[in-house]
C-alpha positions in Angstrom: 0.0 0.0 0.0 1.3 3.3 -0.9 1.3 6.3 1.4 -0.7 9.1 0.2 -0.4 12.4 0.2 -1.9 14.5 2.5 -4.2 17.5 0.7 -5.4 18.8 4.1 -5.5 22.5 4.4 -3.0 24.6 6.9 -5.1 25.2 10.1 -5.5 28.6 10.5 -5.6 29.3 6.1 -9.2 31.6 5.6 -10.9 28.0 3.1 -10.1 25.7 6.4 -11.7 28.9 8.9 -14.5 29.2 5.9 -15.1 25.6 6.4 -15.3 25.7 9.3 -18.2 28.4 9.6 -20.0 26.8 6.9 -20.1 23.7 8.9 -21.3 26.0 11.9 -23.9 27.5 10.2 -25.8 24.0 8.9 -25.1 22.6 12.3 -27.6 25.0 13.6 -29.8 25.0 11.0 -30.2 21.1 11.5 -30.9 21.6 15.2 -33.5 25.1 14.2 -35.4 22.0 12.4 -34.8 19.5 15.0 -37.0 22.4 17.3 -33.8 22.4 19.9 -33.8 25.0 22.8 -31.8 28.0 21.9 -31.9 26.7 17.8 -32.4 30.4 17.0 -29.9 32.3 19.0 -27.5 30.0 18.1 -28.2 30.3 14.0 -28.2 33.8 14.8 -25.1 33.8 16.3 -23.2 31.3 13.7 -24.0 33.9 10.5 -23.3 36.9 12.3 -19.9 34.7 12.6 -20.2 34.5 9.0 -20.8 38.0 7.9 -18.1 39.6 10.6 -15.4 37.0 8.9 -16.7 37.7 5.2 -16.2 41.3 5.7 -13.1 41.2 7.5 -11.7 38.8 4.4 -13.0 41.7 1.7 -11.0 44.2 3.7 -7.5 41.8 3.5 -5.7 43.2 -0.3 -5.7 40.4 -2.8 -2.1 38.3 -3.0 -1.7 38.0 -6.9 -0.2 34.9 -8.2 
């Protein structure tokens, strides 16, 4: 068996963070439809996450390749 190679984003790179939120957001959308406690707030919460870290990415210049 050969070893393969490992295509796993760096940690702290903005797709893995963007990830990461997304997975946040339809976490809480799963337990809004599940009727949970707190399902709202917490959906809420997860795309203000979302919007802060979407504008703050807008605001970083543009690395051309």
């Amino acid at each position: 068996m050969t070893p393969r190679k490992s295509t796993a984003k760096a940690p702290g790179s903005p797709s893995m963070r963007s990830e990461r939120l997304k997975d946040e957001v339809y976490r809480q959308m799963y337990r809004l439809e599940a009727h949970r406690p707190g399902a709202e707030l917490s959906l809420s919460i997860a795309l203000l996450r979302v919007w802060i870290a979407s504008d703050s990415e807008a605001e970083k210049p543009q690395s051309r390749e």
